[in-house]
C-alpha positions as CSV (number, residue, x, y, z in Angstrom):
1,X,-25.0,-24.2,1.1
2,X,-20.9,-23.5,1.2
3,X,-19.5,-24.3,3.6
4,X,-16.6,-21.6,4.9
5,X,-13.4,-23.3,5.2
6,X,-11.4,-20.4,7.3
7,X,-14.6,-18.9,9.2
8,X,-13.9,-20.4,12.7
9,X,-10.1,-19.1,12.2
10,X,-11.3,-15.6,12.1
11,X,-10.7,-13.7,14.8
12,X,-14.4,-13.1,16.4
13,X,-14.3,-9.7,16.6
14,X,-13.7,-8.9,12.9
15,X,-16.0,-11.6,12.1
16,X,-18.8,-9.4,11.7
17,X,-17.0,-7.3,9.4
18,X,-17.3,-9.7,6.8
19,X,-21.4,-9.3,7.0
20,X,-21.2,-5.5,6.5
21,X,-18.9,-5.9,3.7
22,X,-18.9,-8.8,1.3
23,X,-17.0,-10.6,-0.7
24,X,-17.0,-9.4,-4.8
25,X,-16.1,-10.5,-7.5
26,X,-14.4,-8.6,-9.7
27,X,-14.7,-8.4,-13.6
28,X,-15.1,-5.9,-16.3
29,X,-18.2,-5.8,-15.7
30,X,-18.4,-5.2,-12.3
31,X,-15.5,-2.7,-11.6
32,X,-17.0,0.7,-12.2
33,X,-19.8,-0.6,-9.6
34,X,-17.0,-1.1,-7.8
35,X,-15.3,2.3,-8.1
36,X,-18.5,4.0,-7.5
37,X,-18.4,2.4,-4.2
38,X,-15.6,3.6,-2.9
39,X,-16.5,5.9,0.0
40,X,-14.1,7.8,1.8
41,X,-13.1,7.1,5.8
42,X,-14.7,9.6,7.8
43,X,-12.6,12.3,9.2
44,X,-11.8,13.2,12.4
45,X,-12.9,16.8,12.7
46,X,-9.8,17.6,15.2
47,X,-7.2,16.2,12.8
48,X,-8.6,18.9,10.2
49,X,-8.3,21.4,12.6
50,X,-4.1,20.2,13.1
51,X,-3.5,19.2,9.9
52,X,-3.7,21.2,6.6
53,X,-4.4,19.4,3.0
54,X,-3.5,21.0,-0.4
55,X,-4.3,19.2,-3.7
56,X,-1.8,20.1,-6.3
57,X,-1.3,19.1,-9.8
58,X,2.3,17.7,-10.3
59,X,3.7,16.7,-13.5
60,X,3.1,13.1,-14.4
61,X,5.9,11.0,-16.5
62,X,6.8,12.3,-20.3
63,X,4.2,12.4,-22.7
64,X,1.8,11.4,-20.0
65,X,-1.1,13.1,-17.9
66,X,-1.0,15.7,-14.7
67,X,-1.2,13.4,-11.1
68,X,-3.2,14.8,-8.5
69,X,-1.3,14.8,-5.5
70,X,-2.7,15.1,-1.8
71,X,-0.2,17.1,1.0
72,X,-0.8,16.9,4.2
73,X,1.2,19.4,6.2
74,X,0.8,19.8,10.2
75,X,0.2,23.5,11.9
76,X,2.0,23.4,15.0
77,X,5.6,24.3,14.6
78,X,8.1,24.6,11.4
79,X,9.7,22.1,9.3
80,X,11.8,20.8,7.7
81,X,9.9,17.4,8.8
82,X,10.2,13.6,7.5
83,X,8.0,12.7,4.8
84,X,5.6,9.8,4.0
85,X,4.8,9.1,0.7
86,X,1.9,7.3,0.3
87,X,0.2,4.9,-2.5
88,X,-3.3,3.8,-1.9
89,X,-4.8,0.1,-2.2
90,X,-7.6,-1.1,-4.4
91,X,-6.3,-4.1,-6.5
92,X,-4.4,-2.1,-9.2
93,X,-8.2,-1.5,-10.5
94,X,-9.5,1.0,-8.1
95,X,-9.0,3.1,-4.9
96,X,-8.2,6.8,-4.7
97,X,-6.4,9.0,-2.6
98,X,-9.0,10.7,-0.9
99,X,-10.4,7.8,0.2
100,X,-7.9,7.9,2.4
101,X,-8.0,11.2,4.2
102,X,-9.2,9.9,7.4
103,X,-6.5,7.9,7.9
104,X,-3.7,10.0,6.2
105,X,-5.3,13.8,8.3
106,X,-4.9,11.6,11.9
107,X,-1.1,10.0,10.8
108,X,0.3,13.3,10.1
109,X,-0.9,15.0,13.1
110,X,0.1,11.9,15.5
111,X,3.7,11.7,13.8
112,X,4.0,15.3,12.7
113,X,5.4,14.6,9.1
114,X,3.9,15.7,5.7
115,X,2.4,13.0,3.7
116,X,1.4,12.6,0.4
117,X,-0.6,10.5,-1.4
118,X,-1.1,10.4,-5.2
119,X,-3.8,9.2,-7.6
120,X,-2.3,7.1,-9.9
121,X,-3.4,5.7,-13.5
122,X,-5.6,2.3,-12.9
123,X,-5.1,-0.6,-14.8
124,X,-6.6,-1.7,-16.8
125,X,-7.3,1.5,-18.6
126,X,-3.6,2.1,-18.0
127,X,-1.1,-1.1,-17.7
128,X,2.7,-1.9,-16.2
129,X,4.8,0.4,-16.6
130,X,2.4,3.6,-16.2
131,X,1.2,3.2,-12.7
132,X,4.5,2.7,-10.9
133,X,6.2,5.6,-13.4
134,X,3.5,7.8,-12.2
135,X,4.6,7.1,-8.4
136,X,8.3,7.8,-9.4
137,X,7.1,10.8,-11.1
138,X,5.1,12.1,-8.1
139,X,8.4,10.7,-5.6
140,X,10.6,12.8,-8.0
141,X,8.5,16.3,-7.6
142,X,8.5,15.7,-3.9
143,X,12.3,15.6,-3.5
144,X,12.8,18.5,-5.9
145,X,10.4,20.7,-3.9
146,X,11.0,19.2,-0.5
147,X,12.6,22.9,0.5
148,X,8.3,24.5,-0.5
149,X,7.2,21.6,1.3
150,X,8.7,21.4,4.4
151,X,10.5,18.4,3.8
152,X,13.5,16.6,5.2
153,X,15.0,14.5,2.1
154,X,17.1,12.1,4.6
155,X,13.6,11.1,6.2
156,X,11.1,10.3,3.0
157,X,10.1,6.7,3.4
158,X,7.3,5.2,1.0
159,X,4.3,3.3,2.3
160,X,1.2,1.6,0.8
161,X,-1.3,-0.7,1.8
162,X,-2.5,-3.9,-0.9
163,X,-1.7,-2.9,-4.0
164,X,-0.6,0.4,-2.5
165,X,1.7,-2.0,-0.6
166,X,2.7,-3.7,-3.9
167,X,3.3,-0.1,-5.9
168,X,5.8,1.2,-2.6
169,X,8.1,-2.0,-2.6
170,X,8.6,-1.5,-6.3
171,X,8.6,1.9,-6.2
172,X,11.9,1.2,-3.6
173,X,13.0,-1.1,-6.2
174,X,12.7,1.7,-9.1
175,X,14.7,4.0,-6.9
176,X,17.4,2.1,-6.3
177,X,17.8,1.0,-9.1
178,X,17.9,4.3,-10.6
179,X,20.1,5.9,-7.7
180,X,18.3,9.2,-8.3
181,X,16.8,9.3,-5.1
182,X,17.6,7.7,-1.2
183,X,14.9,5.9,0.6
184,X,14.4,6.0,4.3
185,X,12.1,3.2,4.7
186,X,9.7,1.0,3.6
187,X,6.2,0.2,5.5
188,X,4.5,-2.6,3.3
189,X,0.6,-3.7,5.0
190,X,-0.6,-6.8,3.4
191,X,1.5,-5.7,0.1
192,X,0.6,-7.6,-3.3
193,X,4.0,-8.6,-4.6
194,X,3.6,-11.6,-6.4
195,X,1.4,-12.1,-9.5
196,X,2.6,-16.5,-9.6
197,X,0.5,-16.4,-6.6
198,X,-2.0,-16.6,-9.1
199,X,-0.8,-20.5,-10.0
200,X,-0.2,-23.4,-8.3
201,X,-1.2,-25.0,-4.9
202,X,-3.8,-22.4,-3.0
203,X,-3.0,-22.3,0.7
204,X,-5.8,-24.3,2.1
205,X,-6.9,-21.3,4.7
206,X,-6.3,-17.6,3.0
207,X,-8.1,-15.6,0.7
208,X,-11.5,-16.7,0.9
209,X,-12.4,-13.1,2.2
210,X,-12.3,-9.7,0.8
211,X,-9.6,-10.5,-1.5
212,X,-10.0,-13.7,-3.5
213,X,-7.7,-15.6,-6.0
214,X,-10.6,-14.8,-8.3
215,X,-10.2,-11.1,-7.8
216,X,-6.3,-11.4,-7.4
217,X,-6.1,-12.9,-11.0
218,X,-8.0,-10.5,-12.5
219,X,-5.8,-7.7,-10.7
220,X,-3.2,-8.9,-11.8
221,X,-4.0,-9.4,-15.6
222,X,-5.0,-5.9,-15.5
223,X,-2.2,-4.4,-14.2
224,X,0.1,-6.7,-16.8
225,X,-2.0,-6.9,-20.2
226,X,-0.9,-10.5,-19.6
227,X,-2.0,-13.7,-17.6
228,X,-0.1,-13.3,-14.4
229,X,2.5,-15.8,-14.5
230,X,3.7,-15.4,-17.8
231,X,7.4,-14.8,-19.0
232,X,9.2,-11.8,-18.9
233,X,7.3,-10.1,-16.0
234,X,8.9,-6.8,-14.4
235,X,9.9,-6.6,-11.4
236,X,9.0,-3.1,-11.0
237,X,5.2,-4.8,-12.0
238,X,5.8,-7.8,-9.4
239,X,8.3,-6.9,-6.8
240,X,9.0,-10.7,-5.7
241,X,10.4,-11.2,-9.5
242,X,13.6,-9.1,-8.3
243,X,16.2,-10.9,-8.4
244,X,17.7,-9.6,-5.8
245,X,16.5,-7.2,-2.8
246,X,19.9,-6.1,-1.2
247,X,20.2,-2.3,-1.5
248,X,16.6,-1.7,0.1
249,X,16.1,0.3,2.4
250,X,14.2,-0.8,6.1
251,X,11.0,-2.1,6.0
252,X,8.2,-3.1,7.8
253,X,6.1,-5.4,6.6
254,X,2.3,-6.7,8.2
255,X,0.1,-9.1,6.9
256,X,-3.2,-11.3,8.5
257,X,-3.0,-15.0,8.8
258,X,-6.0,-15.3,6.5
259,X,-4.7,-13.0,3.6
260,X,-4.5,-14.4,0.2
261,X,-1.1,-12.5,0.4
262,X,0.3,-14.4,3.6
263,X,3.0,-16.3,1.6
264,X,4.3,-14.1,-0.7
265,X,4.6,-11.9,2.1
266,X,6.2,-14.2,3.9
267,X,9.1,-14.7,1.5
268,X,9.3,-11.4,0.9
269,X,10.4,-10.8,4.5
270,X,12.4,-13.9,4.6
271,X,14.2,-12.7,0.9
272,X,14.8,-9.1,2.3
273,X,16.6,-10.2,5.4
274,X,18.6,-13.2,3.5
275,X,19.9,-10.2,1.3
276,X,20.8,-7.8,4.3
277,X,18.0,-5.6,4.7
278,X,16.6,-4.9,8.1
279,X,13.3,-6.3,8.3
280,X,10.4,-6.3,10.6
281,X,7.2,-8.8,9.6
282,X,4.4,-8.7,12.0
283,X,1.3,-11.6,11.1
284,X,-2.3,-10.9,13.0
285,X,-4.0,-13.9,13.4
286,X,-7.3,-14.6,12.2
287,X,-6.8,-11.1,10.1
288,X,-7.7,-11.4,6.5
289,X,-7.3,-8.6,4.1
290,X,-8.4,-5.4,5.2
291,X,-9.2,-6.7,8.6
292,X,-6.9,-3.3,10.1
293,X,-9.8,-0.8,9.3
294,X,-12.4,-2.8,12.0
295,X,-12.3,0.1,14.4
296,X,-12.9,-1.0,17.9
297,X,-11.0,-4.8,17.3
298,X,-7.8,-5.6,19.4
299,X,-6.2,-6.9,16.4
300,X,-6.8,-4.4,14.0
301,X,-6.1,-2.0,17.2
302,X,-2.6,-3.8,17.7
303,X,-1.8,-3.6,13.5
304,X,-2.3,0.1,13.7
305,X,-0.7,1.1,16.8
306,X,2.3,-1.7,15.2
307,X,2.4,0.1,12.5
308,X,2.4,3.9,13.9
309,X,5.0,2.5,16.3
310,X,7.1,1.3,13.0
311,X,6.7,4.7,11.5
312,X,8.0,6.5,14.4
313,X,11.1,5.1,14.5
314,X,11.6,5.2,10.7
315,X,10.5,9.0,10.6
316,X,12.8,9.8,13.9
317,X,15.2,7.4,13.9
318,X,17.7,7.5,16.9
């Protein structure tokens, strides 16, 4: 039998979370099992009652395919409102956006903004640069229709959880870089930044759950075409190769205590503010990755309500 090295640092009431939903391992071989188990979040009937969705197709990047982009537009009352632009999670290999409608429906009604969310290429069908071009791509048709959409361009912040999390912070990087459009914000949860987390010295307690070094490797060499670590890596692939983060705009970054991301998330705070960026990090203890979508938890309660709290004051800032 193995024995568990970070089990009795879980906080107990996520712990049965791990039973419902196992660890995998991830591989050619066993990613499409793994996309065709991605189920969408139930939705909260009332939030489809408050909150319209409209799925258009949106020009992708030259010489490159259509995106499917998700908008979610509240009823009550006119715009222009702020804007979230969303990236989903799923390891660079999988997710989708509307796997994420019952999260995205309930956030637009509660902060009254539009979001959208955007299904981007997956690696590794489609490597670095094409899944972060698509996001600028998508970002780019949102500003220059923000007047059909309702949209306030001095309030469109990015956000994106995992690799979602990963794709927004170098999506930020890719627009200031490019000075063709102005960030608001930045909301990063549990972001994967750092393909060299890959190498060296594994933290002796994270990533034992949900999101392994064995599944963060692979990730990562998807997304690349390369073993991660190797020369020459983007930044707009790996946000903590930047070289420098000044010229960001705020951000908020959460992360669990357990997640194979702590550290790189760590330094990625502790780089933003050492460069001048306003910065917020919030760590849950006993959280590992994912640990935010256990329902009825305090601390997945407290990262939510954290991060709604966040978004509020980015969205409506005083």
């Amino acid at each position: 039998m193995t024995t568990s090295r970070s089990r009795h640092l879980v906080d107990p009431e996520i712990a049965g979370f791990l039973d419902i939903f196992p660890t995998a391992v991830l591989s050619m071989e066993t990613l499409p099992a793994m996309r065709a188990r991605q189920m969408p979040l139930p939705v909260d009937p009332a939030s489809v009652e408050a909150v319209d969705l409209v799925k258009r197709a949106i020009p992708g990047p030259q010489g490159a395919p259509e995106i499917e982009l998700y908008v979610y537009t509240p009823r009550k009352g006119p715009g222009p409102r702020p804007c979230i632009f969303h990236i989903h999670g799923g390891g660079y290999v999988g997710g989708t956006a509307e796997s994420m409608e019952g999260i995205l429906r309930p956030m637009a009604a509660e902060l009254d903004c539009v979001i959208t969310s955007l299904n981007y290429r997956l690696a590794p069908e489609t490597t670095h640069p094409g899944p972060v071009e698509d996001c600028y791509a998508a970002l780019a048709w949102v500003f220059e229709n923000a007047g059909e959409l309702g949209v306030d361009t001095a309030r469109i912040g990015v956000r994106g959880e995992s690799a979602g999390g990963g794709l927004a912070a170098a999506l930020a990087l890719l627009a200031r870089d490019r000075g063709e459009y102005r960030l608001a914000f930045q909301s990063l949860t549990y972001p994967m930044l750092d393909d060299r987390t890959c190498l060296g010295e594994q933290h002796p307690y994270t990533g034992e759950y949900i999101w392994t070094p064995i599944n963060n490797a692979f990730g990562w060499k998807s997304l690349l075409g390369v073993e991660p670590g190797s020369e020459g890596v983007s930044p707009y692939a790996a946000p903590a190769r930047a070289e420098t983060l000044a010229g960001l705009p705020p951000t908020f970054i959460t992360t669990g205590s357990l997640d194979l991301f702590l550290e790189e998330d760590l330094e990625y705070a502790r780089r933003l503010l050492r460069d001048g960026v306003p910065c917020e990090l919030h760590v849950y203890p006993g959280g590992f990755h994912a640990f935010d979508v256990a329902p009825s938890a305090a601390v997945s309660i407290a990262s939510r309500r954290d991060t709604r709290d966040a978004l509020r004051r980015a969205l409506y800032p005083a």
